[in-house]
Wavefront OBJ file of the C-alpha trace (Angstrom):
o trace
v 97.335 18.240 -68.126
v 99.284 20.024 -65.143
v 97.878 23.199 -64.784
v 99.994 26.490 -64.638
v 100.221 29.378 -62.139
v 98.600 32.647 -63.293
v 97.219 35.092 -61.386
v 97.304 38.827 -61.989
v 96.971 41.787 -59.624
v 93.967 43.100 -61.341
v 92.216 39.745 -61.228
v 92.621 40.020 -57.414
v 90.862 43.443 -57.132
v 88.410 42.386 -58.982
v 87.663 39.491 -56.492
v 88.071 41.586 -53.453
v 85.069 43.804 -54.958
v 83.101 40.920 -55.164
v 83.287 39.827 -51.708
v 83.000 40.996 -47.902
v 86.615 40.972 -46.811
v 89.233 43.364 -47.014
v 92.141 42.394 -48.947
v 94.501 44.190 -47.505
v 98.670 42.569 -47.215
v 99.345 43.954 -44.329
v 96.289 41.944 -42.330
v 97.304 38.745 -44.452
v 101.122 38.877 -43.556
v 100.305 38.791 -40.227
v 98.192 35.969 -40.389
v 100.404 33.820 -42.470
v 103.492 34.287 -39.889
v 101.477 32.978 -36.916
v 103.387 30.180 -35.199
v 102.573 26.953 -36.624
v 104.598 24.059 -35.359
v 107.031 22.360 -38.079
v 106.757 25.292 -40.586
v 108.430 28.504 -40.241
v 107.473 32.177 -40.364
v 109.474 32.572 -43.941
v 107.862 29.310 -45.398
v 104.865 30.730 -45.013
v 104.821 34.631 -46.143
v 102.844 34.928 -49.177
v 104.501 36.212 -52.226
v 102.882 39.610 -53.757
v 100.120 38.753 -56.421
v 102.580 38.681 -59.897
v 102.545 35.310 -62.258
v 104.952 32.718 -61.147
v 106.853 29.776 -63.027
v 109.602 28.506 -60.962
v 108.811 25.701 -58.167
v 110.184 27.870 -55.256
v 108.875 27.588 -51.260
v 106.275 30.736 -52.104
v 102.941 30.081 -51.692
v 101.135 28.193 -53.908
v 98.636 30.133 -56.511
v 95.569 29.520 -58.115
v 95.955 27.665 -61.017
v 94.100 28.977 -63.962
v 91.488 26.496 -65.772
v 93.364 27.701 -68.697
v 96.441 30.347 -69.393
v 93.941 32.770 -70.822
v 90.858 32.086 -67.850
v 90.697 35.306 -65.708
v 88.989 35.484 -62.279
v 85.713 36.778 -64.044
v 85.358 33.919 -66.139
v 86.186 31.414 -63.088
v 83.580 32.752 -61.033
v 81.163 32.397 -63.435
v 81.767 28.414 -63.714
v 81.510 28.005 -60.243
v 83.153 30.003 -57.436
v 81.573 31.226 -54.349
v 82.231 33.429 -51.608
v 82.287 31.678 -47.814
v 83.609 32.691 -44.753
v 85.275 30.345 -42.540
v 83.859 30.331 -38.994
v 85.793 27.103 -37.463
v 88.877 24.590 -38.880
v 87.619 21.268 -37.624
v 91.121 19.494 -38.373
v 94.125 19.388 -41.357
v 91.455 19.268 -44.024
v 88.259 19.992 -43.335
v 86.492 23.391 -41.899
v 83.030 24.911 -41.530
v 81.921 27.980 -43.515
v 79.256 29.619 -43.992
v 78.235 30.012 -47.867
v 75.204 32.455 -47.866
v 74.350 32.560 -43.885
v 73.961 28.868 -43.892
v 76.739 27.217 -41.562
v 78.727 24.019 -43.720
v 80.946 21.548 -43.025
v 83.881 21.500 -46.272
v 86.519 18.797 -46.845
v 89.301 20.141 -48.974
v 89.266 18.209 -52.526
v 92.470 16.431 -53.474
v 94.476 16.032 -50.284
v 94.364 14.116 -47.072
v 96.025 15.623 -44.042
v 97.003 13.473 -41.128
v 93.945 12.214 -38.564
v 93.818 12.541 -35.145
v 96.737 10.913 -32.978
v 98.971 10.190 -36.286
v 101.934 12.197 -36.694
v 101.854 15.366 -37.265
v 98.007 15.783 -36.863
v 97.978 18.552 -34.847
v 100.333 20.482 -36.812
v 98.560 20.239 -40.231
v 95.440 21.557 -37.990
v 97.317 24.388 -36.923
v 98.281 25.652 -40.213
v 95.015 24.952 -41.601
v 93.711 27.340 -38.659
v 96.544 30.000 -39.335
v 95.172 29.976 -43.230
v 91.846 30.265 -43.379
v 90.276 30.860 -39.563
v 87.863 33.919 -39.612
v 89.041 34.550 -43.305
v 86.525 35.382 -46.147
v 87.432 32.843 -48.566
v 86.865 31.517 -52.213
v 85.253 28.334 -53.048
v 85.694 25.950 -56.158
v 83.589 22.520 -57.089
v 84.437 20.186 -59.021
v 82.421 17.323 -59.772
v 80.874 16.092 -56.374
v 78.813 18.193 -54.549
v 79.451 16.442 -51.065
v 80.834 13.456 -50.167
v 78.839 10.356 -48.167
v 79.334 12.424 -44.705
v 77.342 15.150 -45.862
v 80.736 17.743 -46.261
v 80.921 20.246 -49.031
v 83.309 19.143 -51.248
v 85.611 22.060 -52.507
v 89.230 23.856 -53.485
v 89.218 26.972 -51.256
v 91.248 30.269 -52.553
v 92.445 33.193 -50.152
v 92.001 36.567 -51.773
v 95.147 37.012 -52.069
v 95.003 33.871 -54.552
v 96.624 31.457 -52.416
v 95.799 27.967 -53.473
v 94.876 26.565 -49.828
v 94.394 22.428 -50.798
v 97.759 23.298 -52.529
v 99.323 24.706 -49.706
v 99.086 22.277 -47.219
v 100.574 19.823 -49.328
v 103.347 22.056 -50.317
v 104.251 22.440 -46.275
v 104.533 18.425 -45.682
v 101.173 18.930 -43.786
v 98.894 16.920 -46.427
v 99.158 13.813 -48.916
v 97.844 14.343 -52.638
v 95.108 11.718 -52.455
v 93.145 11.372 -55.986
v 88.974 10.783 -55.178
v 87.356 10.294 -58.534
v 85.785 11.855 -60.096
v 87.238 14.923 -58.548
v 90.962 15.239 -59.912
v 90.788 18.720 -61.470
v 94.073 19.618 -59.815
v 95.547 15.992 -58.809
v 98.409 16.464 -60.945
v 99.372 19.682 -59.025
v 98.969 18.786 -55.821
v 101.271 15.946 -56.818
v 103.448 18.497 -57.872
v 103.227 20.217 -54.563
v 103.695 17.096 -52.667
v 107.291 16.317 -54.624
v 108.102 19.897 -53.630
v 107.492 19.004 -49.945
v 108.955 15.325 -50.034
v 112.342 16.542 -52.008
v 112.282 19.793 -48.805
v 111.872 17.162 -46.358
v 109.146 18.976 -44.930
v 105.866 18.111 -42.463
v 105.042 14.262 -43.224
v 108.101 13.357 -45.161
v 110.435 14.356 -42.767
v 109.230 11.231 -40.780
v 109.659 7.078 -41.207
v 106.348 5.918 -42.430
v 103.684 5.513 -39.246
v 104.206 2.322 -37.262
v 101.983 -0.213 -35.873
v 100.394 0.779 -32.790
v 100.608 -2.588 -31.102
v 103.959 -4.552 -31.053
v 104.618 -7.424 -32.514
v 103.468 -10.169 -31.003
v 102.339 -13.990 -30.529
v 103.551 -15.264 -33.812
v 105.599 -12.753 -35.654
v 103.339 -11.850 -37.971
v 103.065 -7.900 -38.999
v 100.658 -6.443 -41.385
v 103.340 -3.900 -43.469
v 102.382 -0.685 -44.997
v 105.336 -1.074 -47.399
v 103.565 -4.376 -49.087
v 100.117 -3.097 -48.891
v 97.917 -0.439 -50.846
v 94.580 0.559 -48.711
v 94.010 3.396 -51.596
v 93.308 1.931 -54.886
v 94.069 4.091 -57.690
v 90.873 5.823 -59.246
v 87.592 4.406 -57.145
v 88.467 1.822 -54.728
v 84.489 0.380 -55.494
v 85.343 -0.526 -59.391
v 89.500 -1.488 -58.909
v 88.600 -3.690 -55.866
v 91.344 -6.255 -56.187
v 93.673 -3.244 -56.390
v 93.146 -2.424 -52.542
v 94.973 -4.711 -50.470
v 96.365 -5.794 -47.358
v 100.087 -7.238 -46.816
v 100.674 -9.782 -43.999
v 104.124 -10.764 -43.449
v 105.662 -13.807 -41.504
v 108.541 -12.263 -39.346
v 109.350 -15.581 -38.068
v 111.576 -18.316 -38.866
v 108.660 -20.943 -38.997
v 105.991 -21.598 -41.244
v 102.790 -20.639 -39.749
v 99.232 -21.806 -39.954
v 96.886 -19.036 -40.340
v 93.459 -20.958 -41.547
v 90.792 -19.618 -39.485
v 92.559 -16.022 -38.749
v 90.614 -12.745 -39.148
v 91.443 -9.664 -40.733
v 89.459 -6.731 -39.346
v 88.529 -3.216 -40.006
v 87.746 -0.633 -37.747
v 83.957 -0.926 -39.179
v 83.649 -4.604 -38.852
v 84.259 -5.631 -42.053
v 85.295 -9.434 -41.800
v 87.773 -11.279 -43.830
v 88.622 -14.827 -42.039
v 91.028 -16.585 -43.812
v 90.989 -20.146 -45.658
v 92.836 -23.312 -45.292
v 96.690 -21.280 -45.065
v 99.994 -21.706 -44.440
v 102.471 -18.441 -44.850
v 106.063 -19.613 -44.834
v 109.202 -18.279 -43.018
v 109.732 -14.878 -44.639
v 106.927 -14.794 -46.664
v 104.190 -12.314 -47.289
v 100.526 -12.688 -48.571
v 98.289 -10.136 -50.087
v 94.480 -10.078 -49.377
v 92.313 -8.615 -51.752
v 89.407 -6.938 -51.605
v 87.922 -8.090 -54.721
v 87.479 -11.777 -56.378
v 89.820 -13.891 -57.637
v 91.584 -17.330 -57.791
v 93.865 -17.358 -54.281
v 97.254 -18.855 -54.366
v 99.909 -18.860 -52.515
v 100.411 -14.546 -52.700
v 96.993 -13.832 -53.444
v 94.284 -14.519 -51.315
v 90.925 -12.416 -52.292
v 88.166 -10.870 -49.859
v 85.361 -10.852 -52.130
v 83.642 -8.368 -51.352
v 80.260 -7.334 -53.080
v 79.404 -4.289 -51.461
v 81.764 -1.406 -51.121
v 85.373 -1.549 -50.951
v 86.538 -2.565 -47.272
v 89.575 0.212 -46.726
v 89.021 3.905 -45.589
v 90.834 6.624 -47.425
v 90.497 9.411 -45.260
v 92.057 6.003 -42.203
v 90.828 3.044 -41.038
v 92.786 0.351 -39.006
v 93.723 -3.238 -40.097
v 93.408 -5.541 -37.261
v 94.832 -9.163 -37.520
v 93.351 -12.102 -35.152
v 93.943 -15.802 -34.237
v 91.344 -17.994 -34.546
v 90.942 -17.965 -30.985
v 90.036 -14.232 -31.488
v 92.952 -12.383 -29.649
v 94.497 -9.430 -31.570
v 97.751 -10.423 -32.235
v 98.636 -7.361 -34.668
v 97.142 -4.033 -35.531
v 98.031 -1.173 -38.091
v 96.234 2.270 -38.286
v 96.372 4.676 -40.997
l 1 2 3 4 5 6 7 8 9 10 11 12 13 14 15 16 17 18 19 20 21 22 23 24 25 26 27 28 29 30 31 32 33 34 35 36 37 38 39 40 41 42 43 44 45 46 47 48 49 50 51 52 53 54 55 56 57 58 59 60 61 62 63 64 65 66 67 68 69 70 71 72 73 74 75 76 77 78 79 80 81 82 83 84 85 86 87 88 89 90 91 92 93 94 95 96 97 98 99 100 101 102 103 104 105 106 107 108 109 110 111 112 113 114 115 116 117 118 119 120 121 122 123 124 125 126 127 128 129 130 131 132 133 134 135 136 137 138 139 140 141 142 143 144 145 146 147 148 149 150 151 152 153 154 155 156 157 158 159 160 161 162 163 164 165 166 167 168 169 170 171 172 173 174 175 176 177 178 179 180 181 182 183 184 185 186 187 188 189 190 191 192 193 194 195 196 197 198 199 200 201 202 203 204 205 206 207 208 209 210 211 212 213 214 215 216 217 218 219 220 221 222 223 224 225 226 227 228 229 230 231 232 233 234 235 236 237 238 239 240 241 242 243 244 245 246 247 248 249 250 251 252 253 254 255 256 257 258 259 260 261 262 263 264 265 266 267 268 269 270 271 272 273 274 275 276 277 278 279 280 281 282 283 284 285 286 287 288 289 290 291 292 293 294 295 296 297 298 299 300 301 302 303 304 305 306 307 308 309 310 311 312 313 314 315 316 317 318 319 320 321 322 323 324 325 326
């Protein structure tokens, strides 16, 4: 169910009483018309605190966990006050939650990593949001995920819906992590917003390779292959996969090649030819190959990194012919 925008005045004061920070417009206008490359001072003024129901450029609100929830009842399933002492990148910052210092990744969304486009950018509105802001923090399901980070939504007093936000602005992907999808249908409600504005990330071609093509024509393409499978990559497996496509006008032998992770993760490849044209898709699960398929196998965890990884492709001699980050 997508959840609606509701947030009343009243609700607000009675989160500001609860917590450190001043609420006070005047101190949050400034900070929301900092210069932030790729986003402009009107995109990001925050409207005044009044319910909302039209899919304008304001910034995004806290959605209610029902129409009737107020702020009272959400704190008492599960908000907490934090201040944020340092944004560590597009998505994730440190806070401190009781005097004890935290590392948080936002729930939901997956900004742009370091060197990809528009990386810095999503960092700088992430700082112009929250930096040195008292802030309000949500769980879900997860407490933390495998790198020890608090998993969370944060909330601005002034009930701006941060996760939200940075999607809105181009400067963040909705990315579904089970079982943490509270708000996965708004985010990808925010995201259509930002992709039908042309804004951040979708006002640029998909990433490219980082190494040309070379040696035999072959490309792994990003338009063919799906590193994210939907719901948890560990049980859907064979629906995480890697596209290599034969640029050339020859057939080409590939038996012995590797396909390679950033974390060593090995895939070398069978007896294979992949004609003129054609493309193959290796899966990370188990399965009878043929000539489209070809299947990893993989026992353990799933091989592909949502939050980016890069997909190396080698002869048999070993020379990296091919590379593609994400």
């Amino acid at each position: 169910m997508v959840r609606k925008l509701l947030i009343w005045p009243t609700c607000i004061a009675l989160l500001c009483t609860t917590l450190t920070a001043a609420c006070t417009p005047s101190s949050q206008q400034a900070s929301f018309t900092a210069s932030v490359p790729g986003v402009t001072a009107a995109q990001m003024i925050p409207p005044t605190a009044q319910p909302t129901g039209t899919r304008t450029p304001t910034a995004t609100r806290i959605p209610t966990q029902s129409p009737t929830a107020t702020m009272t009842e959400k704190t008492a399933v599960g908000f907490e006050s934090a201040l944020v002492v340092q944004v560590l990148d597009g998505d994730t910052i440190e806070v401190l939650v009781e005097g004890v210092a935290q590392r948080l990744r936002y729930i939901g969304i997956d900004s742009p990593e370091d060197g990809q486009p528009y990386s810095a950018e999503a960092e700088a509105l992430n700082r112009a949001l929250v930096e040195g802001k008292q802030v309000v923090l949500e769980k879900d399901v997860s407490e933390s995920d495998r790198f020890e980070r608090l998993l969370r939504y944060v909330f601005l007093l002034d009930g701006t819906f941060v996760n939200a936000e940075l999607v809105r602005l181009g400067m963040a992907h909705a990315a579904a992590y089970e079982p943490d999808t509270s708000y996965q249908g708004y985010f990808e409600e925010m995201q259509a917003i930002a992709q039908e504005e042309g804004l951040g990330i979708w006002g640029q071609p998909e990433p490219t390779a980082t190494i040309p093509v070379v040696g035999e024509g072959l490309i792994i393409d990003p338009a063919c292959s799906q590193f994210n499978a939907p719901g948890n990559d560990n049980d859907n497996k064979n629906e995480e996969y890697v596209c290599v496509v034969n640029l050339g006008a020859e057939g080409i032998d590939i038996s012995g090649w590797v396909l390679l992770d950033d974390y060593g993760w090995k895939y070398t490849f069978p007896t294979f030819t992949l004609a003129a044209g054609g493309n193959v898709l290796v899966r990370t699960g188990c399965g009878e190959d043929t000539g489209s398929d070809l299947h990893w196998c993989r026992e353990e965890t799933a091989v592909w990194n949502n939050d980016g990884d890069c997909a190396n492709l080698l002869d048999a001699a070993g020379e990296l012919l091919y590379q593609y980050c994400y």
